[in-house]
Each structure stands twice: as structure tokens, then as C-alpha cells.
N, C-alpha and C positions, 0 to 999 in steps of 0.2 A: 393711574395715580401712583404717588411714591412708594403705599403701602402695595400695591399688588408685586412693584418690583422688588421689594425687601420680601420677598413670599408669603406675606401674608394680608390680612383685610380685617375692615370693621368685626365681621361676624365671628372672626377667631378670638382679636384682643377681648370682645365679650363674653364669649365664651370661656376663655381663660380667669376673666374677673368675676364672672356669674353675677354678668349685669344683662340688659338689652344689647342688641346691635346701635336700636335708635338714641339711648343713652350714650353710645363712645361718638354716634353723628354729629349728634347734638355738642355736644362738647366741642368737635374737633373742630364747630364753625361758630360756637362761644355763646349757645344759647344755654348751654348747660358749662358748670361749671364743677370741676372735679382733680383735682390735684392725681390722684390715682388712675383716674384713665387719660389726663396728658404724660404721665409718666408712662403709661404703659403704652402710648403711642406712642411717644420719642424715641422710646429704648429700643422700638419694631423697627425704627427710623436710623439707630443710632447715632440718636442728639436727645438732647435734654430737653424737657418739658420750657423751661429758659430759652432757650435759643429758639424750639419750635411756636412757641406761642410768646414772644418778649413782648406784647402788649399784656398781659396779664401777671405779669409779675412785677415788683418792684425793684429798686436798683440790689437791695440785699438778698433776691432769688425768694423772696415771699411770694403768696401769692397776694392780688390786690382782693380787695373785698367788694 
């Protein structure tokens, strides 16, 4: 996965957020939804939470509800 090759994984960005691992999973395949941990994936990625997930945002970088 992209994250292993940016040196990191699920279990750190949670770690860093002091959330679950299953929480940033969750998220990163949109059963969960979290402005804070797409952010904090992207940026491991660097790209933005926009360009990593553009189904989930609107055209003005909002998130969708």
C-alpha cells in the first residue's frame, strides 16, 4: 500500500491522532467519516484529503454530508 511506502501505516496516523487503527480503516474506505483522519492520511501521502478522497468533498473543498 501507498502508506507503507510513505513510511508509515494505519496504526501510526492513529496513534498520532489517539484514535483506533479501525477508525483511520474505516474512514480510508468511507464507512467512517472524518475530516481529521482524511487529513491526516493525505498529508502521510502528500496530497490533500480533496484529491485523495474527491468523492467526498464538494466542488468548494467542503466536506459532503
Amino acid at each position: 500500500m501507498k502508506l507503507r511506502l510513505a513510511g508509515t501505516s494505519f496504526a501510526d496516523i492513529a496513534r498520532n491522532l489517539g484514535v483506533t487503527r479501525t477508525s483511520v480503516s474505516s474512514c480510508s474506505i468511507g464507512r467512517g467519516r472524518s475530516h481529521r483522519i482524511q487529513s491526516a492520511i493525505a498529508k502521510a501521502l502528500s496530497t490533500t484529503p480533496q484529491e485523495l478522497f474527491p468523492e467526498r468533498y464538494e466542488k468548494d473543498h467542503l466536506m459532503k454530508s
